[in-house]
C-alpha positions in Angstrom: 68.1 105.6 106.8 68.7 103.5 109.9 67.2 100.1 110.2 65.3 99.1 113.3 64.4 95.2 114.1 61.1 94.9 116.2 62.7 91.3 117.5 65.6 90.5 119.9 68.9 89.2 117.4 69.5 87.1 120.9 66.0 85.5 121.7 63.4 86.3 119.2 61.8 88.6 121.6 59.7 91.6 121.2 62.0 95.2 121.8 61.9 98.4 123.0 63.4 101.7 123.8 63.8 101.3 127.6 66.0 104.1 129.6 68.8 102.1 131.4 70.0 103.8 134.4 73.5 102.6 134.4 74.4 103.6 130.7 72.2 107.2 131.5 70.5 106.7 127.9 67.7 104.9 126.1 68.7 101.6 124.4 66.7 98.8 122.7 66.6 96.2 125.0 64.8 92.9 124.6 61.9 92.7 127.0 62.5 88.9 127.4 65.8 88.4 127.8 66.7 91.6 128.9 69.7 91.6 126.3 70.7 95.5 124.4 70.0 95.5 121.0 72.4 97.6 119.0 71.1 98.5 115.3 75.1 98.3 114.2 76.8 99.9 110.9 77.5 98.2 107.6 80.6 98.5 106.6 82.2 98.7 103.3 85.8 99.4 101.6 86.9 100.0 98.4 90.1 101.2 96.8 90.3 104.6 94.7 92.5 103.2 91.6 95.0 105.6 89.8 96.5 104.8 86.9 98.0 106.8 83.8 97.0 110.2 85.7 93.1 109.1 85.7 91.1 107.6 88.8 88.8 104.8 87.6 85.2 105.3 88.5 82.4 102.1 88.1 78.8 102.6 87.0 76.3 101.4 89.1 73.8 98.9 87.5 72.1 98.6 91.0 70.3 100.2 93.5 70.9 102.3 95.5 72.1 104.9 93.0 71.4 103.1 89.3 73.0 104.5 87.1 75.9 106.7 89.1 79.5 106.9 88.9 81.6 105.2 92.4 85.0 104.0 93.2 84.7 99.9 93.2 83.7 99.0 96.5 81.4 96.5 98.4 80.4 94.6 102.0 83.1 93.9 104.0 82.4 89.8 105.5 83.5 88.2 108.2 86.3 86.7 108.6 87.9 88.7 106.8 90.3 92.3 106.9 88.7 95.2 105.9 92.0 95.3 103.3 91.3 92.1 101.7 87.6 92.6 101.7 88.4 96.0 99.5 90.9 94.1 97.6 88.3 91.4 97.0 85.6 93.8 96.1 87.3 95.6 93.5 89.0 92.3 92.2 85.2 91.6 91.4 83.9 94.4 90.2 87.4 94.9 87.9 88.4 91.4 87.0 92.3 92.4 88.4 93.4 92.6 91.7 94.6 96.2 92.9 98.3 96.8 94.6 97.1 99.4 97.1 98.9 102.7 98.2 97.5 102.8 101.5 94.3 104.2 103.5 92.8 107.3 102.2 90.3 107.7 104.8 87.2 106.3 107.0 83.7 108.3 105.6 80.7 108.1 108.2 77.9 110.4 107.9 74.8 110.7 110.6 71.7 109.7 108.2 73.4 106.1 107.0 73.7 103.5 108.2 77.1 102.6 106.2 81.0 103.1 106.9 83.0 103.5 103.9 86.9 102.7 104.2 88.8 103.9 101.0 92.1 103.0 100.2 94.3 104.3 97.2 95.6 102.0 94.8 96.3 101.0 91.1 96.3 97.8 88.7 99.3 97.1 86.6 96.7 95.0 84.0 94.4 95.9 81.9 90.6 95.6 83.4 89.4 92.4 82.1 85.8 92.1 83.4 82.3 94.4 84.9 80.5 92.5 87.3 76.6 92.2 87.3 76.4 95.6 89.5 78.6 97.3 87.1 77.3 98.8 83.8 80.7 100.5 82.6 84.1 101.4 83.8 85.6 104.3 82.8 88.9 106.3 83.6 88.7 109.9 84.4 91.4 112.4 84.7 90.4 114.6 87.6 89.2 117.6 85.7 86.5 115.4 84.1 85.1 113.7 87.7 81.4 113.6 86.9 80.9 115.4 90.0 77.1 116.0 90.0 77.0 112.1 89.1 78.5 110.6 91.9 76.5 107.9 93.6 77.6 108.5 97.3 78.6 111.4 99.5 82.0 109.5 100.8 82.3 109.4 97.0 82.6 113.2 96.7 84.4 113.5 100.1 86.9 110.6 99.0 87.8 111.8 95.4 88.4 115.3 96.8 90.4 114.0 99.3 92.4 112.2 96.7 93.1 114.5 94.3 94.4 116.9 96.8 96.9 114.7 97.8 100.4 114.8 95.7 101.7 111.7 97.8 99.0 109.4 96.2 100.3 110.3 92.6 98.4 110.3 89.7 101.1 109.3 86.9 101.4 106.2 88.5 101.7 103.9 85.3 100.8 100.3 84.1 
């Protein structure tokens, strides 16, 4: 799924693939202003949050993937770190802000267009609020991951990768 604009971000002009000598590759590059056009990643974080030996997944009320299970993430913005946009995101989605652990990992895959940064963390409160792209929260221990329901692959890759990791504890406790 990778997204292709037709128009220069720099001038408005039309662009193509063009070969460019120096770089020995094909580019997009404007055929006005002569200006490379990279079709650049979206990137998102979240934060895997553990508490009471259970990891708490969101329902997604939204496309893409209505309807499946995800660790609370979202858009990271500028301006901003890619630890207080996941902080943010899952502040939002959760209604409580999330003391994190530390990175889990950094989940790219060839066919999307997104970059997922997790992060491991827990709340000390109890959730107090879904947001509009959340149907339901629920806490799962890790024998009961609805595997076959999980919205993303870095969702999979990300769970598996936490709950194969002792140091990231789940008994961490409210």
């Amino acid at each position: 799924m990778k997204t292709r604009k037709d128009f220069c971000s720099f001038c408005g002009g039309r662009v193509a693939e063009t070969y460019i000598e120096k770089e020995h590759q094909i580019r997009r590059l404007c055929l006005q202003c002569e200006k490379i056009n990279r079709d650049n990643p979206v990137l998102v974080a979240g934060v895997i949050v553990i508490r009471d030996g259970k990891i708490l997944l969101a329902r997604r009320a939204e496309e893409p993937a209505c309807g499946k299970w995800n660790y609370p993430k979202g858009h990271v913005e500028l301006g901003e770190t890619v630890e207080r946009a996941a902080v943010r995101e899952v502040t939002e989605e959760i209604g409580v802000s999330p003391e994190l652990f530390g990175l889990l990992g950094v989940f790219s895959y060839p066919a999307s267009p997104v970059i997922n940064i997790a992060y491991a963390g827990t709340v000390r409160s109890e959730l107090t609020r879904d947001a509009a792209e959340v149907s339901e929260l629920a806490w799962f221990s890790k024998a009961d991951i609805p595997w076959d329901s999980l919205a993303f692959e870095d969702d999979v890759e990300a769970l598996k990768q936490i709950c194969a990791r002792p140091d990231f504890g789940l008994t961490v406790t409210a």
